[in-house]
C-alpha positions, 0 to 999 in steps of 0.5 A, spaced: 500 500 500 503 506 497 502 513 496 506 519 493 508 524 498 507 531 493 511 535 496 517 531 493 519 532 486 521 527 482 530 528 482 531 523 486 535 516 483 532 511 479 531 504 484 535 500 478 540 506 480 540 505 488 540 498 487 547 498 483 550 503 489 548 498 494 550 492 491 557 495 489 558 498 496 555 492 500 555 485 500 549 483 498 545 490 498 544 489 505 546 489 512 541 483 514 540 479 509 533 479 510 533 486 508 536 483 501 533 484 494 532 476 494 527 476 500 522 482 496 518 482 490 522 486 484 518 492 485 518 494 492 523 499 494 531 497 495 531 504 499 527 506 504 528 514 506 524 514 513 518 512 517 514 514 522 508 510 526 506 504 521 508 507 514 514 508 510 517 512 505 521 511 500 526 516 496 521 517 491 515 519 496 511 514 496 508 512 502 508 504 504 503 501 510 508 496 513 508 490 516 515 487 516 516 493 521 523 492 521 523 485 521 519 485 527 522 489 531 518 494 532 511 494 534 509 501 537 510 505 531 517 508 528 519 514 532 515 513 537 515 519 541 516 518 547 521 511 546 526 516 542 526 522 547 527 516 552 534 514 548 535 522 546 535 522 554 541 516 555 544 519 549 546 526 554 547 522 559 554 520 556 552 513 551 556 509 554 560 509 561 567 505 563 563 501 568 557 498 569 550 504 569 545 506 573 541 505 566 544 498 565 542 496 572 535 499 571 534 495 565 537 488 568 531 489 573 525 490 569 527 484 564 527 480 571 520 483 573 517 482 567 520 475 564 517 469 569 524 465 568 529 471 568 533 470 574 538 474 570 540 477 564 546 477 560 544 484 554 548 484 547 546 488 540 543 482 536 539 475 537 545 471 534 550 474 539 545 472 546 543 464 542 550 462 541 551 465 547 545 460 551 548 454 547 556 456 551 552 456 557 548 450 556 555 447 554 558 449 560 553 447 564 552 440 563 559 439 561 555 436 554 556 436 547 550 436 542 545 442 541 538 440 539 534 444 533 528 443 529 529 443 522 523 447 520 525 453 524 529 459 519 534 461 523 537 462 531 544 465 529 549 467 523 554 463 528 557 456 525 553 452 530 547 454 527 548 456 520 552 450 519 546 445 518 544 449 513 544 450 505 549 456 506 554 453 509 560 456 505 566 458 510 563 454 516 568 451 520 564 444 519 566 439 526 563 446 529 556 444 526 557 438 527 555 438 535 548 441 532 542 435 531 537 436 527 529 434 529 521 436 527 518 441 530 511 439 533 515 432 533 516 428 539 519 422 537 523 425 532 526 429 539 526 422 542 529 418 537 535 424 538 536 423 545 536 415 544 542 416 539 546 420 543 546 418 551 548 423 556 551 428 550 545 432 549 546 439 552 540 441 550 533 443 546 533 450 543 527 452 539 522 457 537 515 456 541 511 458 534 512 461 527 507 460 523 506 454 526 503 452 533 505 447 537 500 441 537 496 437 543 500 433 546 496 426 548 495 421 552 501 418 550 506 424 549 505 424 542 502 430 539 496 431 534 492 437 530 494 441 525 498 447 528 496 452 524 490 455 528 489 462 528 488 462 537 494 457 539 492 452 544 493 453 551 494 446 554 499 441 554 502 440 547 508 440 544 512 445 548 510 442 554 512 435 551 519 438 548 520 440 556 519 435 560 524 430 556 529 435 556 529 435 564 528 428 564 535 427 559 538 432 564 538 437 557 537 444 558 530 447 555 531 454 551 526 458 548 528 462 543 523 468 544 526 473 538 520 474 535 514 472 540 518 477 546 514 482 547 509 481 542 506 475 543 505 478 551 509 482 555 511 476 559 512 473 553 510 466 549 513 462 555 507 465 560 503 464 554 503 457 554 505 455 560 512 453 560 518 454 563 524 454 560 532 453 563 535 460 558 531 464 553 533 470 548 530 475 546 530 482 542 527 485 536 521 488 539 525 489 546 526 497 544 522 498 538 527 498 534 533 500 538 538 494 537 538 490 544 538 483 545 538 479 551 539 472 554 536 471 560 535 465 564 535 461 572 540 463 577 544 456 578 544 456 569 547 463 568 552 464 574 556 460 570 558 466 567 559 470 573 566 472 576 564 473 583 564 465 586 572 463 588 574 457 585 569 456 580 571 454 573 570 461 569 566 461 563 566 467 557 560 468 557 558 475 553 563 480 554 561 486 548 563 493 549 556 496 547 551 491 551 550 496 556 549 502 551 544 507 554 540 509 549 536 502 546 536 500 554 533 507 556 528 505 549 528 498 552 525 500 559 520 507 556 517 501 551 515 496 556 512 502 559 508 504 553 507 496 551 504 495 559 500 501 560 497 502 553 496 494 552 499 494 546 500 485 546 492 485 545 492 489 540 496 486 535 492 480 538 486 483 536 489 487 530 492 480 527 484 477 528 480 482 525 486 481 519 486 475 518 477 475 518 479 480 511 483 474 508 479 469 509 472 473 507 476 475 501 
């Protein structure tokens, strides 16, 4: 959905002209990959000039009613007024000090109030960085090899580990991905099977809770039936619930990878949704609409195996990044939650969603 905006002219380069100077200068034309000309239809805009509330603009003028929202990351509109003031706040507090803020310590408490299973949190700037980041702990902690993912799950990191069991693997270190174990979202036995084949050595289970699939019910005898492709997802026992239960009886750590449904699903996220309750989780996208912050959080006795306070404890390098306490998008972050808690911004992309996909359907 486009409109042009009449207060431009019509100077401005051609899209085949932009699309050759980003391809010339950037690998891919994109700093994400999911940004690039492979993942839109030809006609749609390589370049976006700015955005503000639901809409973008392209360098043309012309206004597009968005619903990628950057990837999912931002769910209270561009610019909100009050999240950027937040960041323009922490901006002139200095950005980034030499040790640990008043901010950052804010922050770390909002995420451990809000989250159920957040004993601790660990911040960093992108997804991939807090989900490799859960599969050292996970090592650490159990002093095991194997992590476990389903196959129909697109993407947890840009890291060898991940990216390695796929298609697009050149350049990868291959004993690296090796250690990763394929399996069927919505499949148990599949899960199962895993476990069964390496005994002992499977540290743990890490997977979304939904994508465009839902977790199917479980049954009576813990397998699981339906379709999983329901508008509402079901609330009892299912998948989720099945997938966890095993892992903590194999002695394997149960990890939600809530990058997408965090914040948006509830502000609690998918994990209070369904009634599950994972070891570590990662979140970020929606975080800070649309600042960059992720974070893995999880139980006490799980993350202390990064801390540096306990004498005599084998020391674990869990994440150390120079901008993981930047001021701006944690200051976003905290002035976000707010605005998604007070203005019950989670049920209305429920109800949003719904009266959407009645359109579809009816059409």
């Amino acid at each position: 959905m486009s409109e042009r905006d009449p207060d431009l002219g019509d100077s401005e380069p051609d899209f085949a002209e932009l699309r050759w100077r980003l391809h010339r200068l950037i690998p891919g034309g994109a700093h994400t990959y999911s940004r690039g000309d492979d993942q839109y239809p030809a006609v749609a805009p390589p370049v976006l000039e700015r955005g503000r509330g639901a809409y973008v603009w392209d360098t043309h003028g012309n206004r597009y009613l968005d619903y990628g929202m950057a990837l999912r990351a931002v769910t209270l509109g561009y610019a909100h007024p009050a999240v950027n003031a937040a960041a323009v706040a922490e901006i002139e507090k200095g950005v980034n000090l030499t040790r640990a803020s008043t901010t950052e310590l804010r922050a770390a408490e909002l995420v451990c109030e809000t989250v159920p299973t957040a004993d601790m949190v660990k911040f960093a700037k992108n997804g991939s960085n807090v989900t490799t980041a859960a599969v050292k702990v996970a090592r650490a902690y159990t002093g095991r090899r194997y992590v476990c993912v389903p196959r129909q799950h697109p993407f947890f990191s840009f890291d060898d580990w991940f990216i390695g069991t796929t298609p697009v693997k050149r350049g990868v270190a291959i004993e690296q991905a090796a250690a990763t174990l394929l399996f069927d979202y919505n499949d148990i036995d599949s899960l199962r099977q895993l476990f069964e084949a390496h005994p002992g050595q499977i540290a743990a289970v890490m997977l979304e809770p939904a994508t465009h699939v839902t977790p199917l019910r479980e049954d009576r005898n813990g397998g699981t039936f339906g379709e999983g492709y329901d508008a509402a997802p079901r609330l009892e026992r299912n998948f989720l619930h099945a997938v966890q239960d095993l892992a903590r009886a194999k002695g394997a750590l149960f990890i939600l990878d809530e990058m997408i449904t965090g914040f948006r699903w509830r502000i609690d996220g998918a994990q209070a949704y369904f009634g599950v309750e994972p070891d570590l989780s990662t979140f970020g996208k929606a975080m800070a609409n649309g600042f960059s912050l992720a974070a893995l959080v999880g139980r006490r006795e799980v993350m202390e195996v990064g801390a540096i306070d306990k004498p005599g404890m084998e020391r674990t390098f869990l994440l150390s990044t120079t901008h993981g306490g930047e001021m701006p998008p944690l200051g976003a972050f905290i002035e976000a939650t707010r605005v998604n808690r007070e203005e019950g911004v989670s049920e209305h992309l429920w109800s949003y969603g719904k009266r959407l996909r009645g359109v579809f359907e009816e059409t």
